[in-house]
Structure formats: structure tokens, C-alpha cells
N, C-alpha and C positions, 0 to 999 in steps of 0.2 A: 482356586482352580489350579490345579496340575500343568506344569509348562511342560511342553511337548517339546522335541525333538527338531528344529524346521528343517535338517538338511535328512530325514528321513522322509522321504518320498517314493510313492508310484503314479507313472501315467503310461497310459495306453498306449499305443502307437499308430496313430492312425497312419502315417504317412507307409508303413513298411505294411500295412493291411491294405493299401493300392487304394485307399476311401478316397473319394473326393472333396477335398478341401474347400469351404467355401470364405474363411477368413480365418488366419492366425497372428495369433504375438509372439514375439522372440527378446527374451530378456526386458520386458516391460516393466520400466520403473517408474511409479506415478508421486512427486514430491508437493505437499501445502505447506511450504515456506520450508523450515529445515526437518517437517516428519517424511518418513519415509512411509506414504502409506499403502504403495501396491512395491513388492519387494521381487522386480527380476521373474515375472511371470511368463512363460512360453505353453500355451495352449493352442494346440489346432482345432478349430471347428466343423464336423462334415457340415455336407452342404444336404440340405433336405432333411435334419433332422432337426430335434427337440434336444436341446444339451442346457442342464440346472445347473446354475451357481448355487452352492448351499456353504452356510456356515454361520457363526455367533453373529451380532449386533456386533459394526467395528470390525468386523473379519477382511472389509475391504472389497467385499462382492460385487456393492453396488459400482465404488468407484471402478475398480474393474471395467464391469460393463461399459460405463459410460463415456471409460475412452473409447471403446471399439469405435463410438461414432465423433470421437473428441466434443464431449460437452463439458468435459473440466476444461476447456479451452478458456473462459469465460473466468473463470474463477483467480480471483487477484490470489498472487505468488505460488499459482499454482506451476508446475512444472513434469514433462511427459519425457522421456525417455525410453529409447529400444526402436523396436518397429512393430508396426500393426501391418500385415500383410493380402493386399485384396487384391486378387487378379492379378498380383506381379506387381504390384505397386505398393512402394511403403506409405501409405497412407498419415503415417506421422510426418511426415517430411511439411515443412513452412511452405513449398510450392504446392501444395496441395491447394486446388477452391475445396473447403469444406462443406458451403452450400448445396455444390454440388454431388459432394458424397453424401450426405446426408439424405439424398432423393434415393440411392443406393442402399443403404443401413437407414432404416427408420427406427421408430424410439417409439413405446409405449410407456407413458408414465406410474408411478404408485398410484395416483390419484384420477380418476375419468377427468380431463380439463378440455371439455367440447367449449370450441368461441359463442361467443353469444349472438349467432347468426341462427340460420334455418338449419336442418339438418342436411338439406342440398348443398348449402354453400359452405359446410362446412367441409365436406369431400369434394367440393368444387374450388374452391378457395386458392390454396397452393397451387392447381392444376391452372385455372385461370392466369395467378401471376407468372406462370413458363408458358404463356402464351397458348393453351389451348381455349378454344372460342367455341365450336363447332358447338353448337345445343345438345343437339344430337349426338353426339362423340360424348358431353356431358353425361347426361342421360344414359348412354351404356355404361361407363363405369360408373355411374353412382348405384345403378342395378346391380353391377358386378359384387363391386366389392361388402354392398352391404349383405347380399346373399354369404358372398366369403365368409363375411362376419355373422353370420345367423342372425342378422337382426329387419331382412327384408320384409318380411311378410309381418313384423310388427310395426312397421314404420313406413310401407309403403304408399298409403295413401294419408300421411302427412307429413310429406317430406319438405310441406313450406313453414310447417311449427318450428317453435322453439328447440335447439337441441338442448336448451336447460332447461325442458319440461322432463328429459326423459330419465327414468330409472338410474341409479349407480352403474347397476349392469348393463342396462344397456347404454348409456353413456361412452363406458370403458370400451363395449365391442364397436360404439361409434369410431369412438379414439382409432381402434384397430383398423377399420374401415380406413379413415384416412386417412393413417398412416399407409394404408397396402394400396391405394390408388396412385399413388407417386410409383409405382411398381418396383418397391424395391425388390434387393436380392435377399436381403437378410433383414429380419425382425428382432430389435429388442427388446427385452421388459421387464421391466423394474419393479416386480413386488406387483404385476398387475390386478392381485384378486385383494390384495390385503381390505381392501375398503368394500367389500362385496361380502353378501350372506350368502351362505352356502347352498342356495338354488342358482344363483347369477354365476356362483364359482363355478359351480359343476357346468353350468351353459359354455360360460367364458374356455373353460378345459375342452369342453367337447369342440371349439371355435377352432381351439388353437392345435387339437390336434389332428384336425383336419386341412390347418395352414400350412401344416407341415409339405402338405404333398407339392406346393409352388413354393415356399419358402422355406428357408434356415433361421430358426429362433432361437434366440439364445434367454435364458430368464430369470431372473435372479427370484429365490424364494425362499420365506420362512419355514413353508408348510414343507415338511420331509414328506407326507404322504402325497401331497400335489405331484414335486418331483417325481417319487416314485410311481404315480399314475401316469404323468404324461411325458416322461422327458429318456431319449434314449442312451444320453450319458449325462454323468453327473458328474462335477467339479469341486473339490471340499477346499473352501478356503478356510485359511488360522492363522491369525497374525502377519497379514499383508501378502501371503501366500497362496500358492495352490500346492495341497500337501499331495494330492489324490487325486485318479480323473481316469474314471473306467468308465463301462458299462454301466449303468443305473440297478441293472438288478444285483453287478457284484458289490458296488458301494452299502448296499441296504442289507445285505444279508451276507458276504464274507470281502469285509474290508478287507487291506492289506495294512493300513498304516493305522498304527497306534491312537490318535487323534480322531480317525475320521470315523473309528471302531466307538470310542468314548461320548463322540457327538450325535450320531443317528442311533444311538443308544440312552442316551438322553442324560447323559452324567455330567454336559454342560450346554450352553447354549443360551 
């Protein structure tokens, strides 16, 4: 494969187009003992959009994402660098409660992981242990958000069943459901359709492009086509990097940078 260039870059500028910001990084370096595997990344996010991570297996996408809500926290010799910027707070900083951000920035996984409870208590669960009791309070947002999720009127009158009775796809928009009941501000996700066939994908896309209007999602994905259906800016990582980061429809049909041209072009990946 062709080594590319990494100090030739373009990105957008969201901040001088007056867009509103809904979380960025500045100089984000993510280290697993002595790699250096996210290299000095500074991305801003609007708020209320669809914005795609895309790039090779090992590009760094996922890790990426997954500091926005620090879950390489966890990961022995792992080490986070820069700032993650939410509402005026650095968010990387050791005073931060993470628990508490996390009800902020939620996380949809690669894989549907519903607990093996009912599908109530599954979007009830988390909300219970922060102290919400109210039945009735229950009850509206389990309404809410599974509707959000398009999965109400397939699940509504068994919402004491198993949620590991239910479909991959619907599983994963469970997922989405209770992540979005903690009401965050921002949605993550990780590869969300990769274990879905392509009726549950296209469902899951139409879900998520209609999350867009209460939330900011950010998404990491293999599928160039997905991005370019659902997502209103695109981000090209190579080699720990973000080389690229426009508009979704100039990434897909006239890059600017050499790499991101060779990639959604299919000459590696």
C-alpha cells in the first residue's frame, strides 16, 4: 500500500461558518503503552448533525470515538492526551466524574448487548439507579424513546419479554433506546449496523437519521455508502490521523487530499 503524505491535510471550519459546536478535541493524542495510536487529532463536531468517521481497519476511528466519552479509560497502559471540549469543559481533565458524563455522551456498541432483563427494564435500569422511581415518569420515557427508536409499535405490547428474544436489529435500536433515555446530548456509535442485514441496516439508518433532530451523532463506519446516505460530514482517518474532514458530499466525490481520494475510491482499505 502507498504511504501517504500525513502532514498534508484539509478540514472544514466549522468554528469561522458560526456552526454550533456540540463537542471538540484539540490536539488529542491517545497512547497503548509506547504506540501512539490517535496522533494530535483536533475535530469539531456541530451539534444536531450526523458526522462519519471512515477509514482502513487500524486507522484509529474506533479509538478515536471512544475517548469522546473516555472508554479507553479502562484499558491497562492506556494513556489520553490534549482536550476533549464539552460545554467549556475539558472533559479529559482527572476531575472530571466520568459517570456523569457518560449520561451526557452515550455509546452505541458494534454488537446489540441488551441485559438480560425485560425490554422495560432495560431502558428503565440506568434511570432507576439515578434515582428516578415515578412508574408513571417510567412509563413516558420508555414510550418516548422507543418510538425515537422506531421500535415501539413492534414491542409495545411486550414490553415484559425478554430483550434477548428480540431481532439483531431490533436489539441494536433497543441499544439506541437506552442509550437516548438518559437524555444525552451526543450519540456515539461504533460500527452500529455491522452485525445487521441489510433490511435492519436501512431501518436502523432511517432511526438514526431522524435522531439527528434532538441529537448529535457521531459514527464510526465501514460502509462508505451508509456514511454517504446518512451522515452530514465525514472525517477520513490514515494512520492515527484525521487527514480530511469536509462536507460528506465533497469527501465522496471531490476530495481534496491524496489518501482520502485513493480510499472512497477503493484502492485500499
Amino acid at each position: 500500500m502507498e504511504n501517504f503524505d500525513l502532514d498534508q491535510t484539509f478540514f472544514i471550519d466549522l468554528n469561522k461558518a458560526n456552526h454550533q459546536i456540540a463537542i471538540d478535541t484539540e490536539d488529542l493524542h491517545v497512547y497503548y503503552g509506547a504506540n501512539e495510536a490517535i496522533k494530535g487529532v483536533t475535530l469539531p463536531f456541530e451539534k444536531n448533525r450526523i458526522t462519519a468517521l471512515i477509514g482502513a481497519s487500524g486507522s484509529g476511528k474506533s479509538t478515536y470515538l471512544r475517548s469522546l466519552n473516555r472508554m479507553n479509560d479502562g484499558i491497562a497502559g492506556t494513556r489520553v492526551t490534549g482536550k476533549i471540549m464539552y460545554k467549556g469543559v475539558d472533559i479529559n481533565r482527572k476531575d472530571v466524574d466520568v459517570y456523569e458524563m457518560r449520561k451526557r455522551i452515550g455509546m452505541v456498541f458494534q454488537r446489540p448487548n441488551p441485559f438480560s432483563k425485560s425490554i422495560y427494564d432495560n431502558i428503565t435500569f440506568a434511570l432507576k439507579q439515578y434515582g428516578v422511581k415515578d412508574k408513571a415518569k417510567l412509563d413516558e420515557i420508555v414510550e418516548t424513546t422507543l418510538k425515537q427508536a422506531a421500535l415501539w409499535d413492534q414491542v409495545k405490547d411486550s414490553l415484559d419479554k425478554s430483550a434477548l428474544a428480540l431481532s439483531g436489529g431490533q436489539a441494536q435500536r433497543l441499544c439506541i433506546a437506552r442509550a437516548i433515555a438518559m437524555k444525552p446530548d451526543i450519540l456515539l456509535l461504533d460500527e452500529p449496523a455491522s452485525a445487521l442485514d441489510p433490511i435492519s441496516t436501512s431501518k436502523l439508518e432511517e432511526t438514526l437519521i431522524q435522531l439527528r433532530n434532538e441529537y448529535t451523532l457521531i459514527i464510526v463506519t465501514h460502509n462508505m455508502q451508509q456514511a454517504a446516505r446518512i451522515s452530514d460530514y465525514t472525517a477520513f482517518f490514515y494512520s492515527g490521523k484525521a487527514l480530511e474532514y469536509d462536507v460528506t458530499r465533497h469527501i465522496f466525490t471531490r476530495p481534496k487530499i491524496k489518501a482520502t481520494e485513493a480510499y472512497v475510491s477503493g484502492h485500499f482499505g
